[in-house]
C-alpha positions in Angstrom: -14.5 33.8 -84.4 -16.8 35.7 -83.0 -15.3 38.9 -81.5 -17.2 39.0 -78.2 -15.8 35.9 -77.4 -11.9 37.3 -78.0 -10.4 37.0 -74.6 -9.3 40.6 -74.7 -13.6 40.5 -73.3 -13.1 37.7 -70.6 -12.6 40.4 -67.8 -12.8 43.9 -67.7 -8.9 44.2 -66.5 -7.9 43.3 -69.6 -9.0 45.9 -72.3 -9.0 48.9 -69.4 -5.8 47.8 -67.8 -3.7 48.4 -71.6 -6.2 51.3 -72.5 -5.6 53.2 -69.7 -2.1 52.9 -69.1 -1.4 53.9 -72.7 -3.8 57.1 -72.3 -2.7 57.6 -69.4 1.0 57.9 -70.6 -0.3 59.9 -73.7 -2.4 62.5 -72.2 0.5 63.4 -69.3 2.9 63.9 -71.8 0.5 66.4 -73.5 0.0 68.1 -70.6 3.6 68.4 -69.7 4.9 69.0 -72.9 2.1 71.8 -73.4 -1.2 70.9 -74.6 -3.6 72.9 -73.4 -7.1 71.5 -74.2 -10.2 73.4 -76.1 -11.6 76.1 -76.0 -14.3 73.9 -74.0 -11.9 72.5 -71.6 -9.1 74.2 -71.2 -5.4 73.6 -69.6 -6.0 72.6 -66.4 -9.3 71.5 -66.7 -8.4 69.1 -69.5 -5.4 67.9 -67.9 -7.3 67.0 -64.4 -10.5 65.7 -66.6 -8.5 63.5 -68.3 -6.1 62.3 -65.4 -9.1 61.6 -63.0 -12.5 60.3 -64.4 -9.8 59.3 -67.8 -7.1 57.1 -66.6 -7.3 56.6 -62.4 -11.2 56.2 -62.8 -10.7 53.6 -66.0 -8.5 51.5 -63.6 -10.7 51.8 -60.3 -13.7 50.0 -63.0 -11.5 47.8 -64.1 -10.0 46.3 -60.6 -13.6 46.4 -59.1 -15.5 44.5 -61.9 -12.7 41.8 -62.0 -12.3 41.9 -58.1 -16.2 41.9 -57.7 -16.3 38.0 -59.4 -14.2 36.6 -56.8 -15.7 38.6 -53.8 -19.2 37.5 -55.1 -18.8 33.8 -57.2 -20.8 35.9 -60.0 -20.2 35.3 -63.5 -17.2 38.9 -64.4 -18.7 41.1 -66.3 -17.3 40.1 -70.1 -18.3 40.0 -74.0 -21.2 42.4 -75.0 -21.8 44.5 -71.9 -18.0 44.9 -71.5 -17.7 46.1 -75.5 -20.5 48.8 -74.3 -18.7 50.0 -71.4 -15.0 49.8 -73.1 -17.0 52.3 -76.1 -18.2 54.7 -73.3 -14.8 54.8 -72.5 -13.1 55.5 -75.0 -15.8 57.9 -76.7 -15.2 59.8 -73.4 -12.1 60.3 -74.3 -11.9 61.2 -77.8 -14.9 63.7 -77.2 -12.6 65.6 -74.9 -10.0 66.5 -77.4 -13.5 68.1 -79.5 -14.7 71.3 -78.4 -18.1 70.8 -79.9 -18.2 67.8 -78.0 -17.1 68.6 -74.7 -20.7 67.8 -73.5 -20.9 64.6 -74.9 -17.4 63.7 -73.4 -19.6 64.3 -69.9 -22.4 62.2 -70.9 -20.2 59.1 -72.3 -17.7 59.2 -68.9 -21.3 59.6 -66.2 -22.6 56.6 -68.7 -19.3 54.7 -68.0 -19.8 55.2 -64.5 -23.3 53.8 -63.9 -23.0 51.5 -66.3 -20.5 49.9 -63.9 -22.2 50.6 -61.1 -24.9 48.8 -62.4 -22.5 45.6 -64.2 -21.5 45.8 -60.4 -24.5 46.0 -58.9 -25.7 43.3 -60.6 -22.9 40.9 -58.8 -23.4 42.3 -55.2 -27.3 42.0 -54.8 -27.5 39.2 -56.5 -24.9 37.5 -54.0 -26.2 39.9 -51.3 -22.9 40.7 -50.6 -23.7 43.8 -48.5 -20.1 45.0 -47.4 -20.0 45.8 -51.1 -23.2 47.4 -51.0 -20.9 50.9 -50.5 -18.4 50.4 -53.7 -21.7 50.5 -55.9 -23.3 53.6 -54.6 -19.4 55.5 -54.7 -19.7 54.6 -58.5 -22.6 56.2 -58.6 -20.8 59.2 -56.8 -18.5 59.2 -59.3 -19.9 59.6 -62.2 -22.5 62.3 -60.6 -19.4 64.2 -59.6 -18.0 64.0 -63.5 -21.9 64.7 -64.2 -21.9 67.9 -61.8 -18.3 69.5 -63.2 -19.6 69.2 -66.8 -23.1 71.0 -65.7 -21.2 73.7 -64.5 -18.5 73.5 -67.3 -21.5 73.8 -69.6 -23.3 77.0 -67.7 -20.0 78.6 -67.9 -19.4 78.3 -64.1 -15.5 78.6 -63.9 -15.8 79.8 -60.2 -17.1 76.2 -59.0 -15.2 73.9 -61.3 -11.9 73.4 -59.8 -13.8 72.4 -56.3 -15.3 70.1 -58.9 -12.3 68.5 -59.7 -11.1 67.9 -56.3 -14.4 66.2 -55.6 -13.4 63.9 -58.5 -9.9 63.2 -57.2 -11.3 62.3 -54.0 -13.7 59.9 -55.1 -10.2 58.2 -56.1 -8.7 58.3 -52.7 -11.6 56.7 -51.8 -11.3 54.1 -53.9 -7.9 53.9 -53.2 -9.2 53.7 -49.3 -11.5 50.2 -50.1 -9.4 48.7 -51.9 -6.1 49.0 -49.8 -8.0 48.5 -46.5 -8.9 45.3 -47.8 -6.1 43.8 -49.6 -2.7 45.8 -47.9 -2.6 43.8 -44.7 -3.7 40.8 -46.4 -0.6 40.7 -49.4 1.4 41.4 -47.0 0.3 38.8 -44.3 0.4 36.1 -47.0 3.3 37.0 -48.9 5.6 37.4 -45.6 4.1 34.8 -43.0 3.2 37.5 -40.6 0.1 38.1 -38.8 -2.4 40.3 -40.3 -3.3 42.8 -38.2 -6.9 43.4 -37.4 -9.1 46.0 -38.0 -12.2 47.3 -36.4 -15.4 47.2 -39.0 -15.2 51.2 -38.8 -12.3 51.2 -39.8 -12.3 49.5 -43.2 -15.5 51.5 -44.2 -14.6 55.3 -43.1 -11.4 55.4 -46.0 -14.4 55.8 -48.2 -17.3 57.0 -46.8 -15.2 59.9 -45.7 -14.0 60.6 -48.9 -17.5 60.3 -50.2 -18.9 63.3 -47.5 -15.9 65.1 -48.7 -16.3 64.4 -52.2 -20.4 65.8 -52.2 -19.9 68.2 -49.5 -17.1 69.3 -52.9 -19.7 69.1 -55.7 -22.3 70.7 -53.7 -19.7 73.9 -52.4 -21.3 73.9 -48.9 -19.5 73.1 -45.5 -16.2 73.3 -46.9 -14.6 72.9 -43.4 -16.4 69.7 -42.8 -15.4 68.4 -46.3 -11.3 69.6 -45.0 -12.3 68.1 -41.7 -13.0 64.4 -43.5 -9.9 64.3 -45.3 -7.4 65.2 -42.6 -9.0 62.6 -40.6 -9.2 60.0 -43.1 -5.8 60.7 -43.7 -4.7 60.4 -40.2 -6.2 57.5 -40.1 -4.6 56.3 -44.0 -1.2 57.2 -42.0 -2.0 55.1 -38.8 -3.0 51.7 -40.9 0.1 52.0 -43.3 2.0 52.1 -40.3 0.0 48.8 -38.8 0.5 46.9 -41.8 3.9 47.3 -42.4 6.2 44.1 -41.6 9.9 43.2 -41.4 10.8 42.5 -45.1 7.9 45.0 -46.9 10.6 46.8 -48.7 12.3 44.1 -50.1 9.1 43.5 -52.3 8.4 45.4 -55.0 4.8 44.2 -54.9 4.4 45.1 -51.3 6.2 48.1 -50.6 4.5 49.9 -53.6 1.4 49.3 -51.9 2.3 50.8 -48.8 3.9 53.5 -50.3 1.4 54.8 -52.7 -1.4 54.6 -49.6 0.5 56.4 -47.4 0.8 59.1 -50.6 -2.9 59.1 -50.7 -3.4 59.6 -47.0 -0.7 62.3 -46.7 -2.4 64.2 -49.8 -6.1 64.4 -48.4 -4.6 65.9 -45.2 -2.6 68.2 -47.2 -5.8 69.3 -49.5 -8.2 69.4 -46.2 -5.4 71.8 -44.7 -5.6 73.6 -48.5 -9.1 74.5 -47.6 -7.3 77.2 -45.4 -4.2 77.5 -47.1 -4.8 77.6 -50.7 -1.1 77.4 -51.7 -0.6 73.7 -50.4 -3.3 72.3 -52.6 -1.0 71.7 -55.5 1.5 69.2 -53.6 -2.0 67.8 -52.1 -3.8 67.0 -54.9 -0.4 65.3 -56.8 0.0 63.2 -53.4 -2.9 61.8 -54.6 -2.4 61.8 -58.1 1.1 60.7 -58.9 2.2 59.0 -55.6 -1.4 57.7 -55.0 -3.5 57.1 -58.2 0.4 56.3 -60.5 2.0 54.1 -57.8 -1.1 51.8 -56.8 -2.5 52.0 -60.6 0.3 50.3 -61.7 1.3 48.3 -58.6 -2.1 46.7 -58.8 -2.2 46.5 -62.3 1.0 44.7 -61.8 -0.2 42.3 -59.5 -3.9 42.2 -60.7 -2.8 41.1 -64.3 -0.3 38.0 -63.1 -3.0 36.3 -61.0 -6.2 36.5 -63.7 -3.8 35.7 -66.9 -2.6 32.1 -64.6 1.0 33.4 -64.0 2.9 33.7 -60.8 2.3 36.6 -58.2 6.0 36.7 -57.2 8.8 38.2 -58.0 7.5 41.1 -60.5 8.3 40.7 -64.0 11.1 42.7 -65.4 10.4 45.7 -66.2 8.2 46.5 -62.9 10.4 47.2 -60.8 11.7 49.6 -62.2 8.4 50.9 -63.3 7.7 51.7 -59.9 10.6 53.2 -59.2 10.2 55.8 -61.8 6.7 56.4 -60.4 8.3 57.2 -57.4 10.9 59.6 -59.0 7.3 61.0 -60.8 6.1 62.2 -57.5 9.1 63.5 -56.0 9.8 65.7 -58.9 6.0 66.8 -58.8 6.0 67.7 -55.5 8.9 69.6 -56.3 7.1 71.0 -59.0 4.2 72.4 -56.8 7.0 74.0 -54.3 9.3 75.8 -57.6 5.5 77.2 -58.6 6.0 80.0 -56.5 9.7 80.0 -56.5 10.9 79.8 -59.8 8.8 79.3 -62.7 11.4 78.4 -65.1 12.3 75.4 -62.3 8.4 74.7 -62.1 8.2 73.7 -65.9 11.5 71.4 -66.1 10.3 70.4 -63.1 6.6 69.8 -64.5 7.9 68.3 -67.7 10.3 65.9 -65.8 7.8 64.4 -63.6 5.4 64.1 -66.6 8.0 61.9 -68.3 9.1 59.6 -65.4 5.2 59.1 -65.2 4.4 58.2 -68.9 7.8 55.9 -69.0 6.1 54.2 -66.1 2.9 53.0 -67.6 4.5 52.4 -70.9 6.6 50.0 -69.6 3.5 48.4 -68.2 2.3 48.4 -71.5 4.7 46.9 -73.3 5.1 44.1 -71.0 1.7 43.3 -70.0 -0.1 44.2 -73.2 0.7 41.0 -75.1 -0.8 39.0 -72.1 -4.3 40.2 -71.7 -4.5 39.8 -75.7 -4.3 35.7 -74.6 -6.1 33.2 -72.6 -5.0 32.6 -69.3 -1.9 30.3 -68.9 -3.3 27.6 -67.0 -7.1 27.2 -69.7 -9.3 28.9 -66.5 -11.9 31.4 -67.7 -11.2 35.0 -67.1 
């Protein structure tokens, strides 16, 4: 058999939806547990590499290629150029745990990143598909914010690189942004009967191109108060659409009220780190808004959700263990934020606390895993491609 043709290459979900959640769980317990990088890229700095343009950015590639076939009838992105960007993946990763390769680790994750925006690109220009015209060019803004951390990482710019970092993250919540503005009030609509609320054009394009301003204005270090300024209002405006979209019967579905929840996260972190921009001590609850309730709960909602429909199964109820799943991921960012309060309380708390989160977190995505593995090794259900 020729292994290109192995479904596991059908769609780009299916190798970075295990990969990832297994990293994912792998590299948070490190951190928690107290790895602390090279000498290259150390503690932190490995931790947030890893967590950002590692895991969350390995599942925004794989939702938009798969999504990116059925919002443009394009052939998904499978076989040989899929192997090429799985490699750049993964050599990413395993160049991070090298100091002598730190470098390289920035090269393979920028040439993950373009690849995809080009796989993507590809898709949308041919279909001229120009509302996804944006998505491209934040891939593009991704890996050049990856690109600009590991310059300065390289020229031995500590000063500069968490700001880097943060640029990173926000390129997530931006993510986050498109893709919830398009498909929140829609699940929920069609899985409870209800009308969809409508949105202005404006408003389904700022959760990103905010974050993108935000995101360069980051990279670059200049106008730091308009870079606060676009994150508390794209939050505000994150807060004000959760609370639009939300219909009698969300929280009885796991599939639903996941998505709401994590969003809301997401929005209530970028106000948080805008406000951080003046008040230095709130960053750390900001940024794991964004990370743990964000990135964890709508990573593995939507990889949840994601998975049933393109392996031919049914989208409702969640499959046993999900449920559950998300309500560890929940319990994740509760004890995080907890974590970021005990910092400058108690520092014995801060590191059960730390440790605690980092557990519920990994528990998560290895129960995603170990259910959901086993299915994207095999063809879809019902014979479809993909």
């Amino acid at each position: 058999m020729n292994f290109s043709k192995h479904p596991v290459w059908a769609m780009a979900f299916r190798p970075l939806y295990s990969l990832t959640a297994i990293y994912g769980a792998v590299s948070v317990l490190l951190w928690g547990f107290g790895y602390q990088g090279t000498s290259a890229l150390p503690g932190f700095f490995w931790h947030a590499h890893e967590m950002i343009w590692g895991y969350a950015g390995g599942v925004v590639v794989a939702f938009l290629l798969t999504a990116v076939a059925t919002w443009t009838k394009q052939p998904p992105v499978g076989g040989g150029r899929l192997i090429l960007l799985v490699a750049c993946w993964l050599l990413a990763r395993l160049f991070s745990f090298i100091p002598q390769t730190a470098l390289l680790s920035g090269l393979c994750g920028t040439a993950f990143y373009w690849l995809a925006a080009y796989y993507m690109g590809q898709s949308v220009f041919a279909a001229k598909s120009s509302r996804n015209y944006i998505a491209v060019a934040a891939l593009v803004l991704m890996g050049l914010t990856l690109a600009v951390f590991h310059t300065a990482l390289s020229n031995g710019n500590t000063a500069s690189l968490q700001q880097n970092l943060f640029a990173g993250l926000v390129m997530v919540a931006g993510f986050i942004g498109l893709i919830g503005s398009r498909i929140i009030a829609f699940f929920t609509s069609r899985r409870l009967n209800t009308p969809q609320p409508a949105s202005p054009q404006w408003a389904l394009v700022a959760p990103l191109a905010l974050p993108m301003l935000m995101a360069a204005l980051m990279s670059l270090h200049t106008a730091l108060p308009l870079a606060a300024f676009c994150g508390i209002a794209c939050g505000i405006l994150g807060l004000v659409q959760t609370v639009r979209w939300w219909a009698k019967g969300t929280a009885k579905e796991p599939l639903l009220w996941t998505l709401h929840a994590g969003y809301a996260a997401t929005a209530l972190g970028l106000i948080v780190m805008g406000i951080g921009q003046w008040q230095p001590q709130l960053m750390s609850a900001g940024v794991h808004f964004v990370a743990v309730g964000g990135i964890g709960m709508l990573t593995v909602s939507m990889m949840t959700r994601t998975a049933l429909g393109h392996t031919g199964r049914n989208l409702y109820p969640a499959p046993k263990p999900m449920p559950a799943a998300f309500g560890l991921m929940l319990a994740a960012l509760l004890v995080r934020i907890l974590a970021a309060v005990m910092l400058y309380v108690n520092q014995t708390g801060y590191q059960h606390s730390l440790r605690l989160s980092a557990a519920l977190f990994a528990v998560s995505l290895l129960m995603y895993a170990w259910r959901y593995t086993p299915w994207l090794l095999r063809p879809r259900l019902d014979g479809k491609p993909g």
